[in-house]
N, C-alpha and C positions, 0 to 999 in steps of 0.2 A: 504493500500500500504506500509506503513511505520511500520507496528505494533510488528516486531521483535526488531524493534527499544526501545521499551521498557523497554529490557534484560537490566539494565546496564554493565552488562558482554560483551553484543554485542555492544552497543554503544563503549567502551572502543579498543575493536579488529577493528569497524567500523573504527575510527576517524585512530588510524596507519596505520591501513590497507589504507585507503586512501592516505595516506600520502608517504607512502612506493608505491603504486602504479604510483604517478604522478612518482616518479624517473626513476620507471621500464621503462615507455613508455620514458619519454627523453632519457635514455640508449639505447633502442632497435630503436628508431630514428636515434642515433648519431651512431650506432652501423654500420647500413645499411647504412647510409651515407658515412663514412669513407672509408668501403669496397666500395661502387661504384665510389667515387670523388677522394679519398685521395691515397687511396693503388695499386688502379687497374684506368683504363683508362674508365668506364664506365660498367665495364664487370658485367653485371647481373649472367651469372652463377655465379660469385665467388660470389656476395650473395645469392644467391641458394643453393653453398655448406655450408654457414657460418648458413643459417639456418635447414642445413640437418644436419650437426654435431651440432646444439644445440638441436636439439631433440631426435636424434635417441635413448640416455641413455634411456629417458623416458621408447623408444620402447622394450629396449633391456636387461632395469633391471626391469619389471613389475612387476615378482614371487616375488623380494626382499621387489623392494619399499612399493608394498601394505600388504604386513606381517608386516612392518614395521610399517605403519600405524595403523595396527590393535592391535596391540602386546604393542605397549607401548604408553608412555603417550604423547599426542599429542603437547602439550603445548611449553613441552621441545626440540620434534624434532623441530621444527619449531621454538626454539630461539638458536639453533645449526645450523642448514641449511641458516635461515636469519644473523648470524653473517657471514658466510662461503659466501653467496652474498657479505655480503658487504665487506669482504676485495677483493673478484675478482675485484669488482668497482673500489677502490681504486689504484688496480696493473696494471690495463691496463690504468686507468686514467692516473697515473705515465707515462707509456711507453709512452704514447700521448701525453703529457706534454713536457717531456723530448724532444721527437725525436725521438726516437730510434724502434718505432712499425713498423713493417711490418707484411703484410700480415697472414704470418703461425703464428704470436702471435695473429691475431684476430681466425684463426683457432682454436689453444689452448685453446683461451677464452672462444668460444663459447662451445666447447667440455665438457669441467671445469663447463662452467656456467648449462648445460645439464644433468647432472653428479647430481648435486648441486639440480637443480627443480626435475629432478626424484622423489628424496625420498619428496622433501618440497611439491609438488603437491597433491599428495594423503590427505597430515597428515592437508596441509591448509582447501581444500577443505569440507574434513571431519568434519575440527574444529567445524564447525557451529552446528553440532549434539549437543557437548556438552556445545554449549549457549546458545540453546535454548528449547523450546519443540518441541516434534514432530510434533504436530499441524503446528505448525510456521516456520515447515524447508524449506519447499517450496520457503515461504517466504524471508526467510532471503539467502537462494543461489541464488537467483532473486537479494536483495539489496548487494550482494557482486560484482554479474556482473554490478547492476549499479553505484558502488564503482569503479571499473576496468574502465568502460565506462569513467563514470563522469573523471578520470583521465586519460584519454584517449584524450579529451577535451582539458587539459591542459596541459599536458605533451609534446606530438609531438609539437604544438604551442611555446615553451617556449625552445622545445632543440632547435628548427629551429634559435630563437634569441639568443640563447648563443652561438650559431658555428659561429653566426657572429659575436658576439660581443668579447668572450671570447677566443674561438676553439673550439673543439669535447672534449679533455682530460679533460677539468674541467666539461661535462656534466657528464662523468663516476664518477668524485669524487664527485660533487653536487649526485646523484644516490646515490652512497655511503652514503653520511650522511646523507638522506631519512630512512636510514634502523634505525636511533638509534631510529624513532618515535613506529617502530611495536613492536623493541624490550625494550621500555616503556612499550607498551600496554601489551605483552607477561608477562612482569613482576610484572605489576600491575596486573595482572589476575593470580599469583601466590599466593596470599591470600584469592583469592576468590571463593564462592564453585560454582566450575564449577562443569556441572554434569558429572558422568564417565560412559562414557559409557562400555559397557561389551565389555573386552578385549578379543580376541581370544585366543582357549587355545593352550599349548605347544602339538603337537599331532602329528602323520605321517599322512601325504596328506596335511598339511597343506599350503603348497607352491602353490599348484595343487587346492586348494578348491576353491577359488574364479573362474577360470576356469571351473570347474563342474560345477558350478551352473550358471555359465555365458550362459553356453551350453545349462542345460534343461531351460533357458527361451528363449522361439522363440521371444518372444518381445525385450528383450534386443539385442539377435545378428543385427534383422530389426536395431536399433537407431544407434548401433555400428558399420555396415555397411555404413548409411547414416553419421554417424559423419566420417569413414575414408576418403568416396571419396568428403565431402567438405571437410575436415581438410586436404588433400593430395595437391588437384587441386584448392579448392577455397579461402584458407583462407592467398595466400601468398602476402598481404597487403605489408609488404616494398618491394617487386617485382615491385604489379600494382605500387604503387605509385612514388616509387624512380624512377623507368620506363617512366611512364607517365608526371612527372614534366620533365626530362628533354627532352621527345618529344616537348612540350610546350615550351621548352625554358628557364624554369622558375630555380630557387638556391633552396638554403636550406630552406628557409623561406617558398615557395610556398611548398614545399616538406612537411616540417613540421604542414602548415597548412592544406592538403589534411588529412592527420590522423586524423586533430583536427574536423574538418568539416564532416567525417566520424563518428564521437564519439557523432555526435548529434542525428545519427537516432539510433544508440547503447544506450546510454545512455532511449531512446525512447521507443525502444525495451525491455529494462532489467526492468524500472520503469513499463510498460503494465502488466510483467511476475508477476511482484512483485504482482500485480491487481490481478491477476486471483488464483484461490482455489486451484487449483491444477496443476500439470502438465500435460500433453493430449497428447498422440499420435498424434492426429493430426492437431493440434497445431505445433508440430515438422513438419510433411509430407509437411503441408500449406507453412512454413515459408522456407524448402528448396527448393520448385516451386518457390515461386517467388523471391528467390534470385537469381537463374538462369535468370529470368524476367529481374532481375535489372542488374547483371554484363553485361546482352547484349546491355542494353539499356547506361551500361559506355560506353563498346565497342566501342559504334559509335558517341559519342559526339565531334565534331567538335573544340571544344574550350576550354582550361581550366579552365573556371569559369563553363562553364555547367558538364562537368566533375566531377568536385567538388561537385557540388548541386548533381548528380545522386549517389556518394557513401553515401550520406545521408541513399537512400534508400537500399544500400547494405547492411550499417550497420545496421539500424533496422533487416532487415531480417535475418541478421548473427546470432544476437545475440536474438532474439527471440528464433530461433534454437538451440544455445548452452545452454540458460538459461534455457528451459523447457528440453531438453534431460538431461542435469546435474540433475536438478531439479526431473526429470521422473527416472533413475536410484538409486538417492541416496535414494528418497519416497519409492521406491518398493522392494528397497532390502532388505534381512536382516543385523540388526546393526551387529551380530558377524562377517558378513562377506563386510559390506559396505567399509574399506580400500581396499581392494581385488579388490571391482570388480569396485571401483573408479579408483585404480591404471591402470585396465585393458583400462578404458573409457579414460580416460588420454592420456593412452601408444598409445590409437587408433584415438585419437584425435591431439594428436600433433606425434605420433609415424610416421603418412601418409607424414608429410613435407619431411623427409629424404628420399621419393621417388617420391612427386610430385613438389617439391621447386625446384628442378636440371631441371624437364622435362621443368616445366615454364619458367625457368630461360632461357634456352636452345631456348625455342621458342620465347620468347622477343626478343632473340638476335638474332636471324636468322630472324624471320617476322616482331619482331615488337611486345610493350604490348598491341596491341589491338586484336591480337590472342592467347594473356597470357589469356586473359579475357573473350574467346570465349570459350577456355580448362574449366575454373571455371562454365559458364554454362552450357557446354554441361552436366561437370562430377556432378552439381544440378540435369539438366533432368534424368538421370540414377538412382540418391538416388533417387528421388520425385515418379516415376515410382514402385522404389522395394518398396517404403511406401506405395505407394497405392495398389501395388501387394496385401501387405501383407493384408492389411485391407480384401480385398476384397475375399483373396482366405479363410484367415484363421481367420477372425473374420465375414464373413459373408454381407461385404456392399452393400448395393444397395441404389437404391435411389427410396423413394418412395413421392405419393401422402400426404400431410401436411395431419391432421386429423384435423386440425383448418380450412383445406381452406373452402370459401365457393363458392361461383357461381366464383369465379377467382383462375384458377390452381395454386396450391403452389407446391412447392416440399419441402425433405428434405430427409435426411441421415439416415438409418435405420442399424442397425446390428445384425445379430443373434447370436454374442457373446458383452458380455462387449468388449468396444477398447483398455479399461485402464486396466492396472493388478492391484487388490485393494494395496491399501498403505498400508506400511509395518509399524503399531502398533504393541508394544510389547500388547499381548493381557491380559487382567486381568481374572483374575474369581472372583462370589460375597463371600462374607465372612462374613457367620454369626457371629454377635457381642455377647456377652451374658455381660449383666450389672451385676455385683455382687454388692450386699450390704453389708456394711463391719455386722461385726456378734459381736459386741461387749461383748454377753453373750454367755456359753453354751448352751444353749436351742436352739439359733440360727442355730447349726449343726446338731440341732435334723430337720430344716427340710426340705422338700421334696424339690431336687433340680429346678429348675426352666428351664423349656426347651424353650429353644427359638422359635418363632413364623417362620412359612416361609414368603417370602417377598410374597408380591402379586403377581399373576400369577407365581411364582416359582412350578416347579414343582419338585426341589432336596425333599428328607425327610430331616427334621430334625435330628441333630446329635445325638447320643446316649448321653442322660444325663450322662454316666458315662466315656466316652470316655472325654480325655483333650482336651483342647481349640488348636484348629488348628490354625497353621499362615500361612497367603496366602500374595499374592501382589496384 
């Protein structure tokens, strides 16, 4: 579960990363709080639009950010992008501090701050390629989500008691000084050999490539599909929740704990993912059914203690789904072009809020968030549906009789194609060695040179003894 953990490289990115994380989630608590309590009279659109405008860059600079990603050194974007967070921290911490914030500065903010994770999404994301092995990638984008989670736990819980104890403005600047920790770790990983991976070359269609290739894999558009209409319709958490606390009755504190108490089935979820070999199609399929499951079953909870205990299971299921589709894209693509078509999964994953954050907003405020939360499962049954479309039409599922059963029917899942695309290893070829012995007399060049043996079951010939020594990888 833990075994990326080994990398001192990763351990080193893990522990800031963490660190820089609990701030994110206090920001993005005190963020949506603000805009519901402080600036506006309750009004769930206007956090709707505050989180349509922090996404939509993602949506709308994809070509750029993920060349970007690709093209240069990842290390460096991402201690330019995380400086650039944290002075926005800082300046709207200010404006809140002061007095003087209104509304269209939380607007600005969020725009800036949108602008800002475009390009750092992709180049973060990616990072993990060059801490790890390929073996272990799987792995270690599992323990980054339950890096995210785990502070996820603590972060909403801890902004909720600084708005009351402190205000909102000093959560943005506490946020802010969260960020000097990743930008240690960024720095201390500037002496050490990270590995590099193969940079994209300078070329025409380069903008366009991660696109083509997005295209001819029919498995990838299936995830990306499913990632847009839960990232659209279901993943707009400060909605339900800012929504729901105050149907309850409940302040900031109960507000900030519903995030916290959600981060336990996340957290759940992300450490499971970490478990498992690989990432699975249907794995992804499973995990968007029964989220739909679960948001219906918030739906209709009568009380906010039970409320609370059902986003347990939203969050497990969320994040089972994001960490194996992440996890399923970054394994199966190619590294010259994995920035690209991160950047694309990204753009489609948070790119969906700046058109389904408004509608839910929209519907909270006319019926009510307990038909916000009808919207997030219906648009689950829809993705759960095209996943299993897909299996079915175009990998062949059915479901047949166990070959283990015996006098008691079993069943099981059969396929006439592989479900999974194989993972994407740089591939090797073998290479014969030849020992030379040094030749310390003439006589030694008088003789006959020595041909190398084939490995066993090799069916290559042996290289011409006069031909020079090849180098391969």
């Amino acid at each position: 579960m833990f075994r990326s953990l080994a990398s001192v490289d990763y351990r080193i990115w893990f522990v800031g990363a963490l660190i820089s994380n609990i701030g994110a989630w206090m920001q993005a608590t005190a963020q949506s709080w603000v805009v519901l309590t402080e600036l506006t009279d309750n009004d769930a659109l206007a956090v709707g639009i505050t989180m349509a405008l922090q996404f939509a860059p993602q949506l709308l600079l994809v070509p750029v950010t993920g060349l970007i990603a690709d093209r240069f050194e990842r290390r460096k974007i991402l201690m330019v992008t995380q400086s650039a967070l944290m002075v926005l921290g800082f300046a709207l911490g200010a404006l809140l501090i002061l007095g003087h914030a209104e509304l269209w500065h939380l607007y600005v903010f969020a725009g800036l701050l949108g602008i800002v994770n475009a390009i750092d999404m992709p180049a973060r994301q990616t990072f993990v390629a060059d801490l790890v092995s390929s073996s272990n990638m799987s792995n270690a984008v599992a323990l980054n989500s339950a890096s995210f989670n785990a502070a996820r736990m603590i972060g909403p819980a801890l902004a909720g008691l600084l708005i009351v104890l402190v205000g909102t403005g000093w959560v943005f600047v506490i946020n802010a000084v969260t960020f000097i920790a990743v930008l240690v770790a960024l720095a201390k990983l500037s002496g050490a050999k990270v590995r590099r991976m193969p940079r994209a070359p300078q070329e025409r269609g380069a903008f366009v490539a991660g696109f083509r290739y997005a295209a001819g894999r029919p498995d990838l558009a299936v995830v990306f599909v499913m990632v847009f209409l839960i990232g659209a319709f279901g993943m707009n958490f400060p909605i339900f929740s800012s929504t729901m606390a105050v149907e309850f009755g409940r302040g900031a504190g109960e507000y900030g704990l519903l995030s916290s108490i959600l981060a336990i089935g996340s957290l759940t979820g992300a450490l499971l993912a970490a478990k498992r070999e690989r990432a699975r199609m249907r794995v992804i399929i499973a995990a968007v059914a029964f989220f739909g499951v679960a948001a219906t079953v918030a739906a209709v909870m009568p009380t906010y203690w039970l409320f609370a205990a059902s986003t347990v299971f939203i969050g497990f299921t969320i994040v089972t789904m994001l960490t194996t589709a992440n996890g399923y894209v970054q394994t199966t693509t190619d590294p010259l072009l994995r920035g690209r078509v991160m950047a694309i999964y990204m753009a489609i994953l948070s790119g969906g809020t700046p058109i389904g954050a408004p509608i839910v907003g929209a519907v909270a405020n006319a019926w009510g968030p307990r038909w916000a939360l009808g919207i997030a499962a219906a648009a689950a049954a829809v993705a759960a549906l095209i996943g299993l479309g897909w299996l079915i039409v175009a990998r062949g599922l059915r479901v047949v009789r166990h070959p283990a059963a015996g006098w008691m029917p079993r069943l099981a899942l059969d396929y006439a194609e592989a479900p999974t695309a194989a993972i994407a290893v740089p591939l090797t070829r073998p290479v014969d060695v030849v020992k030379r012995q040094p030749a310390p007399h003439a006589a030694a060049a008088e003789r006959p040179p020595v041909v190398p043996e084939r490995a066993a079951g090799s069916t290559r010939p042996a290289p011409c003894p006069t031909a020079p020594a090849a180098s391969g990888s």
